[in-house]
C-alpha positions in Angstrom: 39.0 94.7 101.9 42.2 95.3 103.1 45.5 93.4 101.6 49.0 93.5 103.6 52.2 94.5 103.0 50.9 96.0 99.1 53.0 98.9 98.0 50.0 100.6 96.5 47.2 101.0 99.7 47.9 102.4 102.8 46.8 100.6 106.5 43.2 102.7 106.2 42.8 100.9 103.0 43.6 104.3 100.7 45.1 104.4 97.6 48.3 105.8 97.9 50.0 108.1 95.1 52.6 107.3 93.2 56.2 108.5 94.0 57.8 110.5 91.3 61.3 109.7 91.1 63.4 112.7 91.8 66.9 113.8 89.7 67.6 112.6 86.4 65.9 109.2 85.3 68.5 107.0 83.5 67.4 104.8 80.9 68.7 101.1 81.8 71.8 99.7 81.1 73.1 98.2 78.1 76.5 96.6 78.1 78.5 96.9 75.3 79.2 94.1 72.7 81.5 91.6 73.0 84.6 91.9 71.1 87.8 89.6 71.6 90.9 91.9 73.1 93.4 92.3 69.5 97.1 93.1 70.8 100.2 94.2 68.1 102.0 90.8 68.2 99.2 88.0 68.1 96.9 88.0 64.8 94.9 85.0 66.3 94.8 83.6 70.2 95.4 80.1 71.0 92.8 78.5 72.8 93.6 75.7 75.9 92.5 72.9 73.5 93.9 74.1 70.7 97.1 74.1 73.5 96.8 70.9 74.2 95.9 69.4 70.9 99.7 70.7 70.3 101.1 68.8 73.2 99.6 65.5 72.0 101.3 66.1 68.3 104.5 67.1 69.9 104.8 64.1 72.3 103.0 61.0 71.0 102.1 57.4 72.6 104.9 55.0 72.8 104.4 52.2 69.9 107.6 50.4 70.5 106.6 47.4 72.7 108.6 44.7 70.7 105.5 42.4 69.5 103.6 42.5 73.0 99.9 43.2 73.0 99.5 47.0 74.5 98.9 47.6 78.0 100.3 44.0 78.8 103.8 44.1 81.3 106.3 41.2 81.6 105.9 38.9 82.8 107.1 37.6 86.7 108.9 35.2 88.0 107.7 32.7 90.0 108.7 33.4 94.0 111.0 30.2 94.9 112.7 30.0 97.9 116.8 29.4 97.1 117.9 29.7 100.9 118.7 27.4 103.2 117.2 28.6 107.0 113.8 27.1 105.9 114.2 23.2 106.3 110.1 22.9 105.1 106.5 24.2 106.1 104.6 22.5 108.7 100.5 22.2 109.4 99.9 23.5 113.1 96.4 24.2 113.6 93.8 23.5 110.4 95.2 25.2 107.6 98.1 27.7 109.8 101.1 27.1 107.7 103.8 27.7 109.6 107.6 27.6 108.2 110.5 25.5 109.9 113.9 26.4 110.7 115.0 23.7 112.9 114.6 20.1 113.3 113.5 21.1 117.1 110.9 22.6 115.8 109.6 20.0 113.4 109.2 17.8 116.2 107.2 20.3 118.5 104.9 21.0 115.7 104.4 17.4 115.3 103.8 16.3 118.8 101.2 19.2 119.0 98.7 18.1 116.2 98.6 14.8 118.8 
């Protein structure tokens, strides 16, 4: 029986011999444990939340919202109209409201919902 592309028998179906390795054989790899880099000025490094922990101390939420309810704004103004261009609103087609700035107009408007 004959099995393809196996490392170990040759096309005729022969076992083939192993292949000493030649030069030195190195035993694997072994990284070094892990020790945290130790410099002259720091005894102990600050970590980013530790870093940020510190920025929330040093600039805290704002608490001085005069008796309002948080998150809440003022309130606005109701939009009124204090001009005097506009004369009033008029109805031209369904619900199109359209505003009037002359008395000519007015009329036009009217005579077109005839």
């Amino acid at each position: 029986m004959f099995i393809h592309n196996y490392a170990k028998y040759d096309p005729s179906g022969r076992k083939r011999k192993a292949v000493k390795p030649k030069g030195e054989i190195y035993a694997k790899y072994t990284p070094p444990p892990f020790r945290p880099i130790e410099t002259k000025n720091s005894t102990k490094r600050v970590s980013y939340a530790d870093q940020r922990l510190a920025e929330y101390k040093q600039y805290p939420s704002r608490d001085d919202f005069a008796g309002r309810s948080h998150g809440v704004g003022d309130k606005v103004e109701s939009k009124k109209y204090t001009g005097d261009f506009v004369i009033g609103i008029a109805t031209m087609h369904k619900s199109n409201a359209v505003p009037v700035t002359n008395p000519k107009y007015a009329t036009e408007i009217s005579e077109m919902a005839k």
